[in-house]
C-alpha positions, 0 to 999 in steps of 0.5 A: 377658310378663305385667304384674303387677296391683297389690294393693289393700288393700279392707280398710278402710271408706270415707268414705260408709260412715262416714257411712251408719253413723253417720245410722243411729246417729243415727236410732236414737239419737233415737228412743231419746232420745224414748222415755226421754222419754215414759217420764219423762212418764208416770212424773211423771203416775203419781207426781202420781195416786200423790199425790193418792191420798195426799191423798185417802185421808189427809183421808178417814182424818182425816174417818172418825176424827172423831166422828158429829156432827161431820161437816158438810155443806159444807167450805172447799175446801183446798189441799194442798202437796206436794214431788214430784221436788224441785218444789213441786205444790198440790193441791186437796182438795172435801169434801163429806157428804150423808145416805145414812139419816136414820134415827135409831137408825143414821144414815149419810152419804156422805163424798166427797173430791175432790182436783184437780190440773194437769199442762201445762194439763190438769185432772186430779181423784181422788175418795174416796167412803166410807159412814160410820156412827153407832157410838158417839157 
């Protein structure tokens, strides 16, 4: 006579599966934690450069508006405050103007503004460099 073979129920997983699955889970997961961090960092730094554009093209069009004579030399350097992503940042803002033409019937100088800020300790500037010339003073 022939002795029945059990059945075995191979239907489910077992622990060292679980725990397979859920390390690759794991390892996938961190990458994709680091890479939404990268991410933010550089979305902050572009929006800190986005400002400083800002900054610089906003002192430029203060500069431009003004009438010929008078444009100075040398400027005091300026501290620009600003409130990005809910934090307080300082720009610093270096105007300067050097005479491109002394001619007397149509003088123009070179206005360039340079805007500096940091991000974890690293240095970063824009600079604005813009021809201006006598219209109508």
């Amino acid at each position: 006579m022939k002795v029945p073979t059990l059945i075995r129920n191979n239907a489910g997983f077992t622990l060292v599966e679980v725990m397979v699955a859920i390390i690759i889970m794991m390892v996938g997961m961190l990458g994709l934690l680091t890479s939404i961090n990268i991410a933010t960092e550089v979305n902050l730094k572009n929006h800190l450069r986005d400002e400083a554009v800002y900054v610089g093209e906003k002192y430029m069009n203060i500069q431009r508006g003004k009438q010929f004579s008078l444009l100075s030399t040398s400027y005091a350097p300026r501290s620009e405050p600003s409130r990005i992503r809910g934090a307080n940042k300082s720009y610093t803002v270096l105007m300067t103007t050097t005479d491109l033409s002394t001619n007397t019937i149509t003088p123009s100088k070179r206005m360039r503004i340079i805007v500096r800020w940091s991000y974890k300790g690293v240095d970063f500037e824009n600079e604005v460099t813009a021809p201006i010339s006598v219209t109508n003073d």
